[in-house]
C-alpha positions in Angstrom: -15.2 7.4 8.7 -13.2 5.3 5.8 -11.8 2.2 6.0 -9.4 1.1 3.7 -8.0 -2.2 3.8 -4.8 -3.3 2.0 -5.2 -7.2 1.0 -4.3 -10.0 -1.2 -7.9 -11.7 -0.8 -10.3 -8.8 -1.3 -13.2 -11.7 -2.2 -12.9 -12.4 1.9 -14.6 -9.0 2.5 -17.6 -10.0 0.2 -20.2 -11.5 2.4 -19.2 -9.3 5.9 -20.0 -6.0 3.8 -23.2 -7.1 2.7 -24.8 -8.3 5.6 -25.7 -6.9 8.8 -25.7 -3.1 10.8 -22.3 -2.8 8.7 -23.6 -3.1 5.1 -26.7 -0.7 6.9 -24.2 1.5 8.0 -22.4 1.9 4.2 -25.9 2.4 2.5 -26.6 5.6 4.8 -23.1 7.2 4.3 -21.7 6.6 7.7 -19.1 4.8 7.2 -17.1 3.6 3.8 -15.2 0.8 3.4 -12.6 0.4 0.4 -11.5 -2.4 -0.6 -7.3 -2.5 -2.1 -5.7 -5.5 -3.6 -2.3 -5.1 -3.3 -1.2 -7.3 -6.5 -2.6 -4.1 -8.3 0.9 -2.0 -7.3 3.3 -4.9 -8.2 5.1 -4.3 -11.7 6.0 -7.9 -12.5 4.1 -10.3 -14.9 3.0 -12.8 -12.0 2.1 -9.5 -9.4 4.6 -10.9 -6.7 3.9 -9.4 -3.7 6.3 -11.5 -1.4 9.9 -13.1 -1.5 12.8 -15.5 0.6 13.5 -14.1 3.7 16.8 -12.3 4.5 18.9 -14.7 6.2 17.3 -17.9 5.6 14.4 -20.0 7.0 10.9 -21.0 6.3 8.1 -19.4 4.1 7.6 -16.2 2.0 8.1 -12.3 4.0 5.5 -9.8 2.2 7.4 -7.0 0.2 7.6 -3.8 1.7 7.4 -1.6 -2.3 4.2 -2.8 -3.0 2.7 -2.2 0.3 4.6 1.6 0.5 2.9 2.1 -3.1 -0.4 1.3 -1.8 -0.1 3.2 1.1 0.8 6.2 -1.0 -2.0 5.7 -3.7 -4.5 5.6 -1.1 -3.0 8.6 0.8 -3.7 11.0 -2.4 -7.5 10.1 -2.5 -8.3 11.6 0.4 -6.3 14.5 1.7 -5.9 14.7 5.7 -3.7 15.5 8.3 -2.1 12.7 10.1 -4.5 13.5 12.9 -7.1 12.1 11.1 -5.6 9.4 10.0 -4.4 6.1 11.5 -2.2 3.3 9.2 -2.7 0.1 11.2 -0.5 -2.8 10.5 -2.2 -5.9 12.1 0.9 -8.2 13.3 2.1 -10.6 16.7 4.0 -8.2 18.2 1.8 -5.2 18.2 -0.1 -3.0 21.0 -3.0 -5.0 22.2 -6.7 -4.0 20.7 -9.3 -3.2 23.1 -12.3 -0.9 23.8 -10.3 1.9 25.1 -8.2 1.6 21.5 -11.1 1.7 19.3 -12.8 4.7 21.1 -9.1 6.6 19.9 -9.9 5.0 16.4 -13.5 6.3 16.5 -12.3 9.5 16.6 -10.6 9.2 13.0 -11.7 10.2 9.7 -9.8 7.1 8.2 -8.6 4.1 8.6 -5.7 2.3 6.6 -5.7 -1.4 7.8 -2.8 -3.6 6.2 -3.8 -7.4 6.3 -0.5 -9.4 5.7 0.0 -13.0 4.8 2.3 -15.9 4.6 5.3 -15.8 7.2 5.3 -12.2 7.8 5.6 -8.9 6.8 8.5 -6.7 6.0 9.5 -5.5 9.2 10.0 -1.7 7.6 5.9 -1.3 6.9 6.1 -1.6 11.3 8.9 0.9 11.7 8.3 3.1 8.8 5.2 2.9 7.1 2.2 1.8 10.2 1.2 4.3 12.6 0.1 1.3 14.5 0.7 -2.1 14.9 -1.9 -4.4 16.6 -2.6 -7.8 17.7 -5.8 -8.8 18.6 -5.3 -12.4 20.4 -3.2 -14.7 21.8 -3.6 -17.0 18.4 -2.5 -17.7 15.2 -4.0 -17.3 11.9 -3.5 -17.1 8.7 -3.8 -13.6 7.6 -4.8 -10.0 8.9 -8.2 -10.2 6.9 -10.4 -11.4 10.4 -7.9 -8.7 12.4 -9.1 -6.0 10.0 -12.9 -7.2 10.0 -13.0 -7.5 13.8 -11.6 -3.8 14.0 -13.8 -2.1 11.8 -16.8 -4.2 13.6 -15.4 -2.4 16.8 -14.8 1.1 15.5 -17.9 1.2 13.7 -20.3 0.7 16.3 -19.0 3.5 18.3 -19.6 6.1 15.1 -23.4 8.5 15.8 -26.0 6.7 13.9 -24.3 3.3 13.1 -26.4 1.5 16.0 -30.6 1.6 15.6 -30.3 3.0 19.4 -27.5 5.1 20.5 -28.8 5.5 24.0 -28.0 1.6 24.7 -24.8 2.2 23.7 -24.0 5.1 25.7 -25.0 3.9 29.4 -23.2 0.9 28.8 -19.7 3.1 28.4 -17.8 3.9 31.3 -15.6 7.2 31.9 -12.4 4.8 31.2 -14.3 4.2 27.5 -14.0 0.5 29.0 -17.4 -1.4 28.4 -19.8 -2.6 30.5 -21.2 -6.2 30.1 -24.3 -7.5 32.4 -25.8 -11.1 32.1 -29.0 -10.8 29.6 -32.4 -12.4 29.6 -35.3 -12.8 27.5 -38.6 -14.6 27.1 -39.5 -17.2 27.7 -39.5 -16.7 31.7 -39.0 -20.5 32.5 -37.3 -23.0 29.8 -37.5 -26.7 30.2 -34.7 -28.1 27.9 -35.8 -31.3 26.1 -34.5 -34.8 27.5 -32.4 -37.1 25.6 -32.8 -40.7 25.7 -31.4 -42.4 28.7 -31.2 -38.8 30.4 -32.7 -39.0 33.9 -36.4 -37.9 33.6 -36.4 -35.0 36.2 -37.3 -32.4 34.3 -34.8 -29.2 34.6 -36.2 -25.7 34.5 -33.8 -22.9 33.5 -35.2 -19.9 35.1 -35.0 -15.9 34.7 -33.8 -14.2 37.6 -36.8 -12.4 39.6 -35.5 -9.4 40.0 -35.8 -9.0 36.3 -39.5 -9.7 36.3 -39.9 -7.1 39.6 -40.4 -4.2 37.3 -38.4 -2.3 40.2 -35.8 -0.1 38.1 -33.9 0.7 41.3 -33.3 -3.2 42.0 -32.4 -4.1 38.5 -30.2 -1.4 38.4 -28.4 -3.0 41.4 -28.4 -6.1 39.8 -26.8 -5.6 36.7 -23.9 -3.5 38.7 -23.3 -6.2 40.8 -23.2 -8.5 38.5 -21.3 -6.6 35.5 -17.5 -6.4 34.6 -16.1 -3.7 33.1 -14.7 -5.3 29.2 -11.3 -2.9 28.6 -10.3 -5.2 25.8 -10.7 -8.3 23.5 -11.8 -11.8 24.5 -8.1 -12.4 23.3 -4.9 -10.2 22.7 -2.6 -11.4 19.5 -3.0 -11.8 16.1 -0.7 -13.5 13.8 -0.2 -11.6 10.0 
């Protein structure tokens, strides 16, 4: 799987690629991730990559001829068929991102994810250049670069050999490709949080459930289903450029 993001900040992407399961991941050639500025396909002295928006009103809309250059440089690198490609514009009004989504996107050989900025993007990258467009919460921020982090982080994780153990991933999948999430414990079996000053001195004792400690399979099993929920998407749903 590649991942090529389209951005005006590549410096953003610095620390996330270094660190973690992802950076792990890129070292044993499972996954690539490129990084594009897109001042490097302007053709004017200050590398303008936005203008006034049609019609009037506030802020600067990203150009749609830088970002269609891009596209098309990136494109000629790697030759595939659209079936194994995906151009994802990140943007308010697109499909929401969830687990079901990224299993799709798992499927892929690569990824083109276009992070915009300022007031918007050109509206003809959506209709003519994405293959997707996506929101990933009901919020508003100031560019597409935590969008595009948050999908490969998703994507990823689903890709053989990214995760140390593949078999926790798998029985925590359900046929839907929805995921299932289960309340989590760990030692130690009884924790006594420390009291403040002027806190009444009953001590409280924050303990494990027992069934945990039973060693029973069979009634932890039980357990966790009952107290699961299936996670079909995000936390949140929309995502401002």
């Amino acid at each position: 799987m590649q991942f090529d993001i389209i951005t005006i900040f590549p410096e953003i992407f610095d620390s996330y690629l270094k660190t973690s399961i992802i950076s792990r991941a890129i070292k044993a050639g499972l996954i690539k991730i490129k990084i594009h500025n897109l001042r490097d396909w302007t053709k004017d002295l200050h590398k303008t990559v936005d203008d006034r928006p049609y019609g009037g009103g506030p802020g600067m809309v990203m150009k749609v001829e830088p970002i269609y250059k891009a596209i098309e440089a990136i494109k000629r690198t790697k030759r595939l068929s659209s079936k194994k490609r995906k151009i994802i514009l990140f943007t308010p009004r697109g499909k929401k991102f969830n687990q079901k989504l990224a299993f799709s996107l798992s499927k892929l050989n690569q990824l083109i994810l276009i992070c915009g900025r300022y007031e918007g993007i050109d509206e003809r990258v959506a209709k003519y250049i994405a293959d997707e467009t996506i929101s990933t919460g009901d919020y508003v921020l100031m560019g597409g670069e935590l969008p595009a982090m948050i999908t490969i982080e998703t994507v990823a994780r689903l890709i053989p050999g990214v995760l140390g153990k593949p078999q926790l991933l798998k029985e925590r999948i359900t046929k839907e490709r929805g995921f299932i999430e289960y309340p989590q414990y760990t030692r130690p079996e009884v924790f006594s949080p420390r009291l403040r000053r002027g806190q009444v001195k009953k001590r409280k004792k924050w303990k494990v459930p027992k069934v945990l400690l039973s060693g029973d399979h069979k009634k932890i099993a039980q357990w966790r289903k009952k107290h699961s929920k299936i996670i079909s998407s995000c936390v949140c749903r929309r995502i401002e450029n």
